[in-house]
C-alpha positions as CSV (number, residue, x, y, z in Angstrom):
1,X,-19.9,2.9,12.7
2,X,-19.7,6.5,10.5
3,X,-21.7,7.4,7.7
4,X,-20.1,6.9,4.3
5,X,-21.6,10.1,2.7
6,X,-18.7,12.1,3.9
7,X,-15.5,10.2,2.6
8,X,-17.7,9.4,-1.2
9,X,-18.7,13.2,-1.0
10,X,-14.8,14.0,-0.9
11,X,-13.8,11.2,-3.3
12,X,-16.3,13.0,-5.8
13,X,-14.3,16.1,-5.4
14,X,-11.6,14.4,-6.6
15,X,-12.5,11.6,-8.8
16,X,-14.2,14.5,-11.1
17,X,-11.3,16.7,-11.2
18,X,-8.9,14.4,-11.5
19,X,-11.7,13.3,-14.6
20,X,-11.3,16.5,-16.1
21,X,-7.7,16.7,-15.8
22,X,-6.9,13.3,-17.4
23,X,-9.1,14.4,-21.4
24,X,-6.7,17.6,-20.9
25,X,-3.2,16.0,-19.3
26,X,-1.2,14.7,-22.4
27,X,-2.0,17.6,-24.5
28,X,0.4,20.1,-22.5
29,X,3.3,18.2,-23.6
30,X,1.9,18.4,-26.8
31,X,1.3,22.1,-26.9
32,X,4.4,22.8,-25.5
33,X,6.9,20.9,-28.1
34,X,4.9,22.3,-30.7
35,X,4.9,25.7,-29.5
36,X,9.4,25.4,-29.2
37,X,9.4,23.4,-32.4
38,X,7.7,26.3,-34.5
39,X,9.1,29.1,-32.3
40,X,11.8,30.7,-35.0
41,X,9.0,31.1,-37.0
42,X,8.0,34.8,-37.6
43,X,5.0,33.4,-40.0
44,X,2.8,31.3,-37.3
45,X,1.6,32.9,-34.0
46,X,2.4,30.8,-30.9
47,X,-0.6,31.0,-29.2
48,X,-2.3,29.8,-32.3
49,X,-0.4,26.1,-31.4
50,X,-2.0,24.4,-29.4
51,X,-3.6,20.5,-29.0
52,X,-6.4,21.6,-32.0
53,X,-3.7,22.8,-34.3
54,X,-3.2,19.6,-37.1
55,X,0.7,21.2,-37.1
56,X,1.1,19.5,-33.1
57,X,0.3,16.4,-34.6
58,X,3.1,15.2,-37.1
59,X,5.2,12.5,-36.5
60,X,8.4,14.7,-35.6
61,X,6.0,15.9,-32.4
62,X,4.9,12.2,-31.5
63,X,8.3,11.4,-31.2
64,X,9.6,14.2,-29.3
65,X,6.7,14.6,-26.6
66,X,6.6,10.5,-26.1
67,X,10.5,10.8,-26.1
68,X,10.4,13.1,-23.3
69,X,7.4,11.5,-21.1
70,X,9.2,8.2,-21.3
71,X,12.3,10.0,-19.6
72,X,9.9,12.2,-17.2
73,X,8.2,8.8,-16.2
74,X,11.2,6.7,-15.6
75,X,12.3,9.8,-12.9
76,X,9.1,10.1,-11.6
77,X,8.5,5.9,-10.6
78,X,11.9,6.3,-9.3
79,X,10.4,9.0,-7.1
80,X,7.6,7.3,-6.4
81,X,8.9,3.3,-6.1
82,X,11.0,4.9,-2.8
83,X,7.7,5.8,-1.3
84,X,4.6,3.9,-2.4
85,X,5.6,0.8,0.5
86,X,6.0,4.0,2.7
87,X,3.2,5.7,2.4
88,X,1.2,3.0,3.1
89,X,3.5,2.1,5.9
90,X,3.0,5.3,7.6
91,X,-0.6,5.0,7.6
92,X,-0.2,2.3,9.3
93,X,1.2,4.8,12.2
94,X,-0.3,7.9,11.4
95,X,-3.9,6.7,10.3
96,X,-5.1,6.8,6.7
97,X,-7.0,10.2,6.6
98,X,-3.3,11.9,7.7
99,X,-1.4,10.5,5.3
100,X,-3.9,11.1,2.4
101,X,-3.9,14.9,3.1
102,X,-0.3,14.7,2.5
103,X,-0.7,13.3,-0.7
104,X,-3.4,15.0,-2.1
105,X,-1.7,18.6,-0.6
106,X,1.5,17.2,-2.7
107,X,-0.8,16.8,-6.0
108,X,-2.3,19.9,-5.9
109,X,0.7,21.2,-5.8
110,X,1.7,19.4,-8.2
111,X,-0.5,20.1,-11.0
112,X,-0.7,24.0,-9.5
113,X,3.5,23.9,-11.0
114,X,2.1,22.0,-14.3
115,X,0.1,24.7,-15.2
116,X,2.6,27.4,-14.1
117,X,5.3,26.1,-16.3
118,X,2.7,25.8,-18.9
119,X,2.0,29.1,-19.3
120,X,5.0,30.7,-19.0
121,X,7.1,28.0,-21.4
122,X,9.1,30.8,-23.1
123,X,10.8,31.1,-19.8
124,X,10.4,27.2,-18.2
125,X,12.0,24.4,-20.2
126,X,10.6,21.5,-20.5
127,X,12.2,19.8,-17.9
128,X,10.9,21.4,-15.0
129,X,7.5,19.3,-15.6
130,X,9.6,16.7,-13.9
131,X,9.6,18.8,-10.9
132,X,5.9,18.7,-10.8
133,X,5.3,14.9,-11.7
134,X,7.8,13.7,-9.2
135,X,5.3,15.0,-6.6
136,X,2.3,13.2,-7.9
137,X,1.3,10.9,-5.5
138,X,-2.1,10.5,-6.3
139,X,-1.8,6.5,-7.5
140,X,-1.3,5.9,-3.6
141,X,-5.0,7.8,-2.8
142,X,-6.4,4.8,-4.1
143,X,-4.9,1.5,-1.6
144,X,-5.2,4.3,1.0
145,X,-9.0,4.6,1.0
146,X,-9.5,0.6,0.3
147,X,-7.2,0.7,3.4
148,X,-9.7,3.2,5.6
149,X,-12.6,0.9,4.5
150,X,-11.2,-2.0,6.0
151,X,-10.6,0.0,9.1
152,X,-13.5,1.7,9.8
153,X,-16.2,-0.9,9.1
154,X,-16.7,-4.4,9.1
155,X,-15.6,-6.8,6.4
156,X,-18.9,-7.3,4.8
157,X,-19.6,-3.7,5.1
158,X,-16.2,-2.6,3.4
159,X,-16.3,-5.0,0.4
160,X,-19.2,-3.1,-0.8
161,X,-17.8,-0.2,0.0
162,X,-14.7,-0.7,-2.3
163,X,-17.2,-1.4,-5.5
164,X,-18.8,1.4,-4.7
165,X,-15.5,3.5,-4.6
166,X,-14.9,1.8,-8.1
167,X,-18.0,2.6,-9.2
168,X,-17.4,6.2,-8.2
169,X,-14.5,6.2,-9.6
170,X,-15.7,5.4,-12.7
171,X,-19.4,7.3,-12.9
172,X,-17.8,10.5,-11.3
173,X,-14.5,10.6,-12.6
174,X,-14.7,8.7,-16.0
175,X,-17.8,9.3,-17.0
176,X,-19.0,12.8,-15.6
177,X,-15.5,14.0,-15.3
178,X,-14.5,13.2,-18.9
179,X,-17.5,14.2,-20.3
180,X,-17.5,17.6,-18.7
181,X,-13.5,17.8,-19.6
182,X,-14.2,17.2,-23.0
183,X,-16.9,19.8,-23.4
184,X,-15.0,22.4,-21.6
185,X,-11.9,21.8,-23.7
186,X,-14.3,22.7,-26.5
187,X,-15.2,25.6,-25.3
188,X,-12.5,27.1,-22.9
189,X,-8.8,27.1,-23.0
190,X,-6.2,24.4,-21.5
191,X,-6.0,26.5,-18.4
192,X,-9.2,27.5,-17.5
193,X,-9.8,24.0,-18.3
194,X,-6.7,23.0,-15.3
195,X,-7.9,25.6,-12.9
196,X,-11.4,23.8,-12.6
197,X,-9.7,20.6,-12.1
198,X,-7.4,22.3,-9.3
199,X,-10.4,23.8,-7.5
200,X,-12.4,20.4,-7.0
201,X,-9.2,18.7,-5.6
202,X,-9.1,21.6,-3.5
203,X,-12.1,21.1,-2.4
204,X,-11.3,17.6,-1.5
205,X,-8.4,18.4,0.7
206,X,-10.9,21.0,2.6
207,X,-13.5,18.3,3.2
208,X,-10.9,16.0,4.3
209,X,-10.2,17.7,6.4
210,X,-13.9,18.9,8.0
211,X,-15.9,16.1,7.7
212,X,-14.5,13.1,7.0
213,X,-14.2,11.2,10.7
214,X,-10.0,9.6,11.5
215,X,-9.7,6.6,11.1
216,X,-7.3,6.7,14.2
217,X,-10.4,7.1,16.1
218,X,-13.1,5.0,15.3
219,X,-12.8,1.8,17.5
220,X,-14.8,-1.6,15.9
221,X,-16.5,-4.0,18.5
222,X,-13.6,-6.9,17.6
223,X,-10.9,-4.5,18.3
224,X,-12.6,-3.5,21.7
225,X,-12.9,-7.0,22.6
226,X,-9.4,-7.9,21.8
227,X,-8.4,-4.5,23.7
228,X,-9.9,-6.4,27.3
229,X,-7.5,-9.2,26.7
230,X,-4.5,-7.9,25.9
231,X,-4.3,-4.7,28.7
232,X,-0.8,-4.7,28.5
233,X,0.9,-2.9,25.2
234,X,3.9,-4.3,23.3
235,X,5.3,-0.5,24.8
236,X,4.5,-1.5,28.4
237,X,6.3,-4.6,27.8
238,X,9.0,-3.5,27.0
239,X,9.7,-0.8,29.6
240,X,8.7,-3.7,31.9
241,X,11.8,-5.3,30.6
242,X,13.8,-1.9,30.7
243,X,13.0,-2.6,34.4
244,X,15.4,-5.4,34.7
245,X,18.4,-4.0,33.1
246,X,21.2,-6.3,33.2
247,X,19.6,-9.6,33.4
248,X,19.4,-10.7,29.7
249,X,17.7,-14.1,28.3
250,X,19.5,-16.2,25.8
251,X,18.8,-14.1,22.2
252,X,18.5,-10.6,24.3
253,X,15.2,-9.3,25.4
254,X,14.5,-8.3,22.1
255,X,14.0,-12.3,21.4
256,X,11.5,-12.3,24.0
257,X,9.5,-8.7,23.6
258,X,9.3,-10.3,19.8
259,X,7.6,-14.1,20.8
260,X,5.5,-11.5,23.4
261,X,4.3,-9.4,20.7
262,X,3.8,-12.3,18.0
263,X,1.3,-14.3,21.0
264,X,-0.3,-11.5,21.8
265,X,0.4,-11.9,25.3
266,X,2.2,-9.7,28.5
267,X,4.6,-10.9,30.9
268,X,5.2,-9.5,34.6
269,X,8.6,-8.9,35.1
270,X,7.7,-7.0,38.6
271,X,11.1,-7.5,40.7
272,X,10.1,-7.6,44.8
273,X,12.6,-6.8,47.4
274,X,12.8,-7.7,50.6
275,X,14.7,-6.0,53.6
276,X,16.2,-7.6,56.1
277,X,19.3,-6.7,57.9
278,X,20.5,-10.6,58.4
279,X,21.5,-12.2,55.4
280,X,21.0,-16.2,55.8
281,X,20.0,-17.8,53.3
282,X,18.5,-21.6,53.6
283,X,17.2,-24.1,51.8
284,X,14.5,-25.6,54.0
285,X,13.3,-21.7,54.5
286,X,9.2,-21.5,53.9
287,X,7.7,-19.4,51.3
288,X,6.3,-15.9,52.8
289,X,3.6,-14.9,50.9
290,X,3.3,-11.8,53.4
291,X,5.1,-10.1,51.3
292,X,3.8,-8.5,47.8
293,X,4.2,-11.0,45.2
294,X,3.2,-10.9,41.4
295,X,0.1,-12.0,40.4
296,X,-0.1,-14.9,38.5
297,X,-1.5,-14.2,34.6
298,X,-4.5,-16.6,33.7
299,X,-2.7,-16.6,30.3
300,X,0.5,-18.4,29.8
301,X,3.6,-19.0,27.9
302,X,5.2,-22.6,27.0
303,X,6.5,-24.7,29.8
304,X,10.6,-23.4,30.1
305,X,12.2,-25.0,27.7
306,X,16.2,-25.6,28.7
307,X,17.6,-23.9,25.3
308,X,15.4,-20.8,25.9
309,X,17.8,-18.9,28.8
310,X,14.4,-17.0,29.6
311,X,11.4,-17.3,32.4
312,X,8.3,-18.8,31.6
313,X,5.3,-16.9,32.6
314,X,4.5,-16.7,36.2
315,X,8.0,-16.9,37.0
316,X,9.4,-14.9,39.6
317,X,13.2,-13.6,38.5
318,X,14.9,-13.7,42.1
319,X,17.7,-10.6,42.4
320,X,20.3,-10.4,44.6
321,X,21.9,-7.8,46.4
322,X,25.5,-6.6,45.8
323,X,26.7,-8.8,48.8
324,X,24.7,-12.0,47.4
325,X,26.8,-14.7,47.1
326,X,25.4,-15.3,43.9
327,X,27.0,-12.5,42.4
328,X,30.0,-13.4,40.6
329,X,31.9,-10.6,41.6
330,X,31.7,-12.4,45.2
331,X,34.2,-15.0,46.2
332,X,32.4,-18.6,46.6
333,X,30.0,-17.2,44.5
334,X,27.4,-18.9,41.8
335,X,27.8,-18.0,38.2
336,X,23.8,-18.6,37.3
337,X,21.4,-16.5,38.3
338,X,18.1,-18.8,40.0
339,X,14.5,-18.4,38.6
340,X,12.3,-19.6,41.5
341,X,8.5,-20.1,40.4
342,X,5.6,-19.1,42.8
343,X,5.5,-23.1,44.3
344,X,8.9,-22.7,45.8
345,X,9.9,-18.9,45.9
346,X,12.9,-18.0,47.5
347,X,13.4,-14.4,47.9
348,X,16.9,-12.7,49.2
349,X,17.4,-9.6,51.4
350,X,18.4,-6.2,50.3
351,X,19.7,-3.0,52.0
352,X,17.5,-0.5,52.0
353,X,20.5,1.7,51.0
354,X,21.8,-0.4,47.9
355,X,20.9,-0.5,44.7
356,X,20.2,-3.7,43.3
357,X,23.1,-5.3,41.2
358,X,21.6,-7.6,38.4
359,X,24.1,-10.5,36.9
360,X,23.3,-12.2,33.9
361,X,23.6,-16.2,33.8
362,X,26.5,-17.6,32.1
363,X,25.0,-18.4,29.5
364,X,22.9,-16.0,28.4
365,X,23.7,-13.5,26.3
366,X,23.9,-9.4,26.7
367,X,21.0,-7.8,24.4
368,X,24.0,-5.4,23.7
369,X,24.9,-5.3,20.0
370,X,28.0,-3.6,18.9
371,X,27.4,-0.3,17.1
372,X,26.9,-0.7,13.5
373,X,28.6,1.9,11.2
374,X,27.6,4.8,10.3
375,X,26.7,3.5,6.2
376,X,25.3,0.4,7.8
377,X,22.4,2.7,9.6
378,X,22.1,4.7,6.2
379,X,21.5,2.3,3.8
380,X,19.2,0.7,5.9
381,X,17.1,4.2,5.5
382,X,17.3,4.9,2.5
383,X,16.7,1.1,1.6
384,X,13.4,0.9,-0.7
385,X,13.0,-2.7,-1.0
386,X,13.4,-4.0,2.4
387,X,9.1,-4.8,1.9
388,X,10.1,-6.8,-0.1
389,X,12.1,-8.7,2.2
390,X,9.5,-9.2,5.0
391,X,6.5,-9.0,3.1
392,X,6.1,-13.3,3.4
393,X,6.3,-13.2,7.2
394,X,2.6,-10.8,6.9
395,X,0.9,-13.9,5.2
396,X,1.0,-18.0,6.3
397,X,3.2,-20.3,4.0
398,X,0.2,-21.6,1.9
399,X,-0.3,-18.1,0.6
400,X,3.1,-17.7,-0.3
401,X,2.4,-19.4,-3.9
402,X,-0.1,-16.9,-4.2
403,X,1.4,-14.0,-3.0
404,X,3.9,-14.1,-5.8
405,X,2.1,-15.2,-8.5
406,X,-0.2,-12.5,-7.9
407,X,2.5,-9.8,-7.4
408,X,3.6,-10.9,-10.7
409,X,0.3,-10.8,-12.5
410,X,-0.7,-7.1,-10.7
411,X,2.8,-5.7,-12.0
412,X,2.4,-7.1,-15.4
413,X,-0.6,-6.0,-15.7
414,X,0.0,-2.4,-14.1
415,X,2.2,-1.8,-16.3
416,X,0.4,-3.0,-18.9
417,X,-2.5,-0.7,-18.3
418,X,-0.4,2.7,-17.2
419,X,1.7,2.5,-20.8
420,X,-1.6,2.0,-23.0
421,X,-3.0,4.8,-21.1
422,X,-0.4,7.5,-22.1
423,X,0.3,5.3,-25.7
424,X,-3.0,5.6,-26.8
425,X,-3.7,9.3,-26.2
426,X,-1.1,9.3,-28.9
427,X,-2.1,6.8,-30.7
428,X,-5.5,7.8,-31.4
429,X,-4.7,11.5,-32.2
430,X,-2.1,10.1,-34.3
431,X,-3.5,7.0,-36.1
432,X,-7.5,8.3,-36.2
433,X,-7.0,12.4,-36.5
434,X,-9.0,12.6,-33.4
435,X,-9.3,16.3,-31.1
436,X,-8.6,16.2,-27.5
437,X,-12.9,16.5,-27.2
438,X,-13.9,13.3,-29.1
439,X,-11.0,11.5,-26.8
440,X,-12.6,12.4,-24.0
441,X,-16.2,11.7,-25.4
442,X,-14.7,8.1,-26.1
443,X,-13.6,8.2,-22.4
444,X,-16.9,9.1,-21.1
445,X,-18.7,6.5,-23.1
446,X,-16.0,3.9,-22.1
447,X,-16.2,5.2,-18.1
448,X,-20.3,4.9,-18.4
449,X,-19.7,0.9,-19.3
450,X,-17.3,0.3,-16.4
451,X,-19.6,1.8,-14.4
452,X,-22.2,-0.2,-15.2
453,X,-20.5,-3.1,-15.2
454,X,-19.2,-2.1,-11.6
455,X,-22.4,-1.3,-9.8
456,X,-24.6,-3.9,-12.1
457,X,-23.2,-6.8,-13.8
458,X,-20.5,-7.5,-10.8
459,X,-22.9,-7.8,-8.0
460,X,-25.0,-10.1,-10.3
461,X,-21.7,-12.0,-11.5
462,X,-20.4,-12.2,-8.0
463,X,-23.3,-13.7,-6.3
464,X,-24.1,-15.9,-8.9
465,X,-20.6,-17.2,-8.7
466,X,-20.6,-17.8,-5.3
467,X,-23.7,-19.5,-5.0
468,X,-23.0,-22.0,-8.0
469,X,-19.4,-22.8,-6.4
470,X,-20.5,-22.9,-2.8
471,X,-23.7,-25.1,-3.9
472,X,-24.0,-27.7,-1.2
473,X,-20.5,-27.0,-0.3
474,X,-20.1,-26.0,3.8
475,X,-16.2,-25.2,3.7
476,X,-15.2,-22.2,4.2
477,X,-11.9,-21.0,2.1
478,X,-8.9,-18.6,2.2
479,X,-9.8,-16.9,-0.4
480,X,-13.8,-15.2,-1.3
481,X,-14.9,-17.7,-4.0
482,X,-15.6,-15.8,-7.4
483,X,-12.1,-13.7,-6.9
484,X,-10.1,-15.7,-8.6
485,X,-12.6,-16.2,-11.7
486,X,-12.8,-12.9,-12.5
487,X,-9.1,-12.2,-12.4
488,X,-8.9,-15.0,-14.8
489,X,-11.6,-13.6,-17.0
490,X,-10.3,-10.1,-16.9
491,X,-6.6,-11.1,-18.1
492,X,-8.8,-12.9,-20.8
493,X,-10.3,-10.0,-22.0
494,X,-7.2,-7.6,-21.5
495,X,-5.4,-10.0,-24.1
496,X,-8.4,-9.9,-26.5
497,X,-8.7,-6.1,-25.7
498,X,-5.1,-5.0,-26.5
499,X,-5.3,-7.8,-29.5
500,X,-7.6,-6.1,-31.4
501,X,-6.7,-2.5,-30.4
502,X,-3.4,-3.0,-32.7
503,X,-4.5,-4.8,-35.5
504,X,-7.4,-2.5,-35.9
505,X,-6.5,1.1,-38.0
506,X,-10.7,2.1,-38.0
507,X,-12.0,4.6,-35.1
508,X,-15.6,2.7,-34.8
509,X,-14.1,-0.5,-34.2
510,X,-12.0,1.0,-31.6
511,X,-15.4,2.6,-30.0
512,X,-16.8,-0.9,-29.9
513,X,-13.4,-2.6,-28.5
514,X,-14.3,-0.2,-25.5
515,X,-17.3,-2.5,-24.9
516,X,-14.7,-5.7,-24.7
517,X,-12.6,-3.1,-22.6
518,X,-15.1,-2.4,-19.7
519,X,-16.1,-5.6,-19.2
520,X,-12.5,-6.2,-17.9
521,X,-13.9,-4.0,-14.8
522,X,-15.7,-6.9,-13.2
523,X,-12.3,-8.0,-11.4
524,X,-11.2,-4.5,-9.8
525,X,-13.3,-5.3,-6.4
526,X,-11.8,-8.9,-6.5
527,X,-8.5,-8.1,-6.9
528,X,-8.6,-5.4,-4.4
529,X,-10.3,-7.8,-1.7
530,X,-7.8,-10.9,-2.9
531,X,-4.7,-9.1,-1.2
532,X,-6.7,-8.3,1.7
533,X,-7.9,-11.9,2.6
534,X,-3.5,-12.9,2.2
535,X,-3.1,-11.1,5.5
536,X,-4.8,-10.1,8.7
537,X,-5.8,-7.2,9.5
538,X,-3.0,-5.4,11.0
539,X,-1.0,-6.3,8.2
540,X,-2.9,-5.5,5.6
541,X,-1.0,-2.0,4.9
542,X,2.4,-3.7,4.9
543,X,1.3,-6.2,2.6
544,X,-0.5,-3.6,0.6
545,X,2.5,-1.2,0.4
546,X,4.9,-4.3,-0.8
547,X,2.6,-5.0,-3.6
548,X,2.4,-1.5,-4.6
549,X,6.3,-1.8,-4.9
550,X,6.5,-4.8,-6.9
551,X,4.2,-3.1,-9.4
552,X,6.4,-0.3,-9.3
553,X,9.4,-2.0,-9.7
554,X,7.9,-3.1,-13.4
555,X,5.7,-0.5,-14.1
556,X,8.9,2.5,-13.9
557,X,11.0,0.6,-16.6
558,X,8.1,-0.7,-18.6
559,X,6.4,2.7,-18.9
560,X,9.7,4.6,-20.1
561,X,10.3,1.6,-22.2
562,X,6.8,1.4,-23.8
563,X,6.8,4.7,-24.6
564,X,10.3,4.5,-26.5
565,X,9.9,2.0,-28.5
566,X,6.6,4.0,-29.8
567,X,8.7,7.0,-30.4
568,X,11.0,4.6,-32.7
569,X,8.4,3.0,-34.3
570,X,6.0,5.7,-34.5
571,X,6.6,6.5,-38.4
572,X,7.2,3.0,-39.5
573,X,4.3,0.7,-37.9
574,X,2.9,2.6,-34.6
575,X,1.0,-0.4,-33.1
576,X,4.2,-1.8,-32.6
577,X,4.4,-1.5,-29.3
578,X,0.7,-2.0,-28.4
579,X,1.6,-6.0,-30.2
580,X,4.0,-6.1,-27.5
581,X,1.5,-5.0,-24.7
582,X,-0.6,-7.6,-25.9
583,X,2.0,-10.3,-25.6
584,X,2.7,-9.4,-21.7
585,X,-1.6,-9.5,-20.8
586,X,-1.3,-13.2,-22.5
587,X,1.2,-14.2,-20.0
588,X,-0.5,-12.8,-17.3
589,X,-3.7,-14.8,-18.5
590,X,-1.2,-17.8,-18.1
591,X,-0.1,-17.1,-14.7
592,X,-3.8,-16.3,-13.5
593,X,-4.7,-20.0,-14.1
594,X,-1.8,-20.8,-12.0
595,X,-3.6,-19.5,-8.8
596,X,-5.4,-21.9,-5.8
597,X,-7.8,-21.5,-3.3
598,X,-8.0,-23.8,-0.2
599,X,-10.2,-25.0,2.5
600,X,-9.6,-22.8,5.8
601,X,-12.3,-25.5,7.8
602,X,-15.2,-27.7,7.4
603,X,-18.1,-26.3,7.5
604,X,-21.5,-27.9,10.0
């Protein structure tokens, strides 16, 4: 198996500028509107508004900017809710590492445009930022790389991993990242400030590229293994079938390439010939095994059942020339086509001139559909919530419970976190007076906890769970044990968190509710690893993508919302909407006791 060093030495890259670029995001909004909305006047300088300026942050501003993001977000998690499923659905085709170069190309070009329109404002309205956001990808970056780890080394090997991506996440971009962010906005500009962010994200999409091994091509020992027993591909299977054009099982072969596939098995569907110049069929006539014949797989398929029109393994299909009599074409002819198994094989004479002429039994049915029209094949493209449609056939029935409950819990509470984030960056400057640097000092010093809490206090939590719950206890479950107490304990604190947030109006206590905040953290490894143990392996990016999608489904409509009401309430009561925040993580702390584990086995 690879070394990690190279994929965390990119993810540095980017988790620290990304760090920087979140103290200094929401003030460009801010710097613009304030920059249009005292334009006219010949007494104050433009370039002398900007995020320090206390004239960028009246009321009049609050409303406009969180106005506008509410309507840039709601067009950007359109955007983005027809491609999250997909993105992690073409890494299932074109490996991981491929697909994240896309995305991290499309957000450094994205925040490249930011900063363009930025500068130049006098000439770019405000609405071309929603050009730029609607390529921002980068929310993806993070299922994809949990989705490398769990293809490039072994289970207990990639569930430290992912705390440790966490962990990095939160040391390198929260804590280092903010930190730095915050002093360089003190000292440097917003755009000097951007362009470092945009060279370490640059750097990541070079060493992404140079060092970090595909994941296409790293092979694990249970892969390997299941490699030697399964030779034959579901793509050789079917142009075995393509073979046999014309003779069709009852459902198409399409019925039958699918119950291949789903077994994991092959089936020989080798058609022999023999010549003779005589046709005389018999019924007393001897098997010749002279001839080539199929060999028999050690692996088989269900006895033939009379409702399934289709061979069972180790069947030979028998075709007939165009002079057979079984062809129905031919008077005093059969309508059904034989299947004749190895015991008793009968096999018929071709000319060495003809080609075969292959009948389907009368009652079987052509795998010839009609062809759909032309709208039928478009919206079936361009249809974004078809995951959602096939997403319980990745995981067995007793998950389904799960699956849904935590679909619902994840795009609660997605959309719980993503509004706060962008509410209280207002909020605070608002409410407490504070400078884009002391947000991002309070970011730092709230990263530093998580990060603790990440690479410390979860380990220790983790394996103390699991040893108290699987004291004297051999069985082993669906589910790792402590995962679904933390996600319990972490919707507790969310409630308490966003609680106390609004109902507070002092600064300090909002420094200390970050203490309440980071130990929330715990749960981010057990969530992550609690959609991965619903599905197996090869499923996992399907399954991941259709989560993704619920959350965007409620995150796009909650975010925009969110931020409206805030803009409406802003000069009246402005923790109006952070009460309503904190009503949505209490029902998500209700639907978190809701979910089960079960026994997979008994243990020895």
């Amino acid at each position: 198996m690879p070394s990690p060093v190279p994929i965390f030495l990119a993810l540095g890259m980017l988790c620290l500028g990304m760090g920087i670029y979140g103290v200094i995001g929401p003030n460009f909004y801010i710097t613009v509107f304030c920059r249009m909305e005292y334009r006219d006047q010949v007494t104050l300088n433009p370039l002398s508004l900007d995020e320090k300026n206390p004239l960028c942050h009246t009321s009049a501003i609050q409303e406009k900017v969180s106005s506008f993001e509410s309507v840039a977000n709601l067009i950007q998690g359109v955007v983005q809710l027809s491609l999250v499923a997909q993105w992690c659905f073409l890494s299932d085709k074109l490996g991981r590492k491929r697909v994240m170069l896309i995305i991290g190309s499309l957000f450094l070009t994205s925040l490249g445009l930011i900063q363009l329109f930025r500068t130049y404002w006098y000439i770019f309205s405000p609405k071309w930022f929603i050009l730029a956001s609607v390529l921002d990808h980068s929310e993806v970056l993070g299922s994809l790389i949990i989705l490398y780890f769990s293809d490039v080394w072994e289970p207990e090997t990639y569930a430290l991993y992912v705390a440790w991506f966490t962990g990095c996440f939160l040391l390198i971009g929260g804590t280092v990242g903010s930190t730095l962010g915050a002093y360089l906005a003190g000292k440097w500009s917003l755009l000097k400030v951007s362009s470092a962010a945009l060279s370490l994200v640059f750097v990541f999409i070079v060493l992404l590229i140079t060092i970090v091994k595909d994941d296409r091509s790293i092979k694990l020992p249970n892969e390997n293994t299941s490699a030697e027993t399964n030779v034959e591909t579901a793509e050789e299977t079917i142009t075995s079938f393509e073979a046999i054009e014309g003779v069709a099982p009852l459902g198409g072969f399409a019925e039958v390439e699918d119950r291949i596939e789903h077994r994991g098995l092959k089936i020989d569907t080798t058609i022999n010939v023999r010549e003779d110049s005589v046709f005389s069929p018999s019924s007393t006539r001897k098997p010749d095994f002279g001839v080539p014949s199929r060999k028999q797989s050690s692996n088989s398929l269900d006895f033939p059942n009379p409702s399934r029109d289709y061979p069972s393994r180790g069947t030979t299909i028998e075709v007939y020339g165009e002079t057979s009599p079984l062809d129905p074409q031919t008077p005093g002819s059969s309508r059904d086509l034989s299947y004749n198994t190895l015991d008793s094989p009968t096999t018929l004479p071709v000319r060495r001139d003809s080609k075969p002429n292959y009948t389907p039994s009368v009652h079987s049915v052509p795998d010839i559909a009609p062809p759909q029209p032309w709208y039928h094949t478009f919206l079936s493209k361009i249809n974004i919530l078809s995951p959602l449609f096939t997403m319980f056939t990745l995981v067995p029935s007793k998950d389904h419970r799960n699956l849904v409950l935590f679909s619902i819990i994840n795009s609660l509470e997605s959309a719980a976190s993503y509004s706060t984030i962008y509410i209280i960056a207002l909020y605070v400057q608002y409410v407490y007076g504070w400078t884009p640097a002391e947000l991002g000092k309070v970011v730092a010093f709230s990263s530093t906890l998580k990060f603790v809490m990440i690479t410390v206090v979860t380990p220790l939590v983790i394996k103390y769970l699991h040893k108290r719950m699987s004291k004297n206890d051999k069985k082993v479950y669906k589910h790792p044990l402590p995962d679904i107490p933390l996600i319990r304990f972490s919707m507790l604190l969310g409630a308490i968190y966003t609680t106390s947030v609004a109902l507070t109006h002092s600064g300090q206590v909002f420094v200390f509710l970050q203490v309440l905040s980071s130990l929330r953290s715990v749960a981010i490894p057990a969530r992550a690893t609690f959609v991965i143990s619903l599905a197996s392996r090869e499923n996992t990016g399907k399954l991941m993508g259709a989560v993704e999608l619920i959350s965007k489904l409620m995150q796009i409509p909650a975010t925009s919302v969110f931020l409206k009401i805030y803009s409406m309430t802003v000069a009246v009561y402005p923790a109006t909407v952070l009460l309503i925040i904190a009503a949505e993580e209490w029902i998500c702390l209700g639907l978190a006791a809701a979910l089960r584990n079960y026994v997979l086995e008994e243990g020895v």
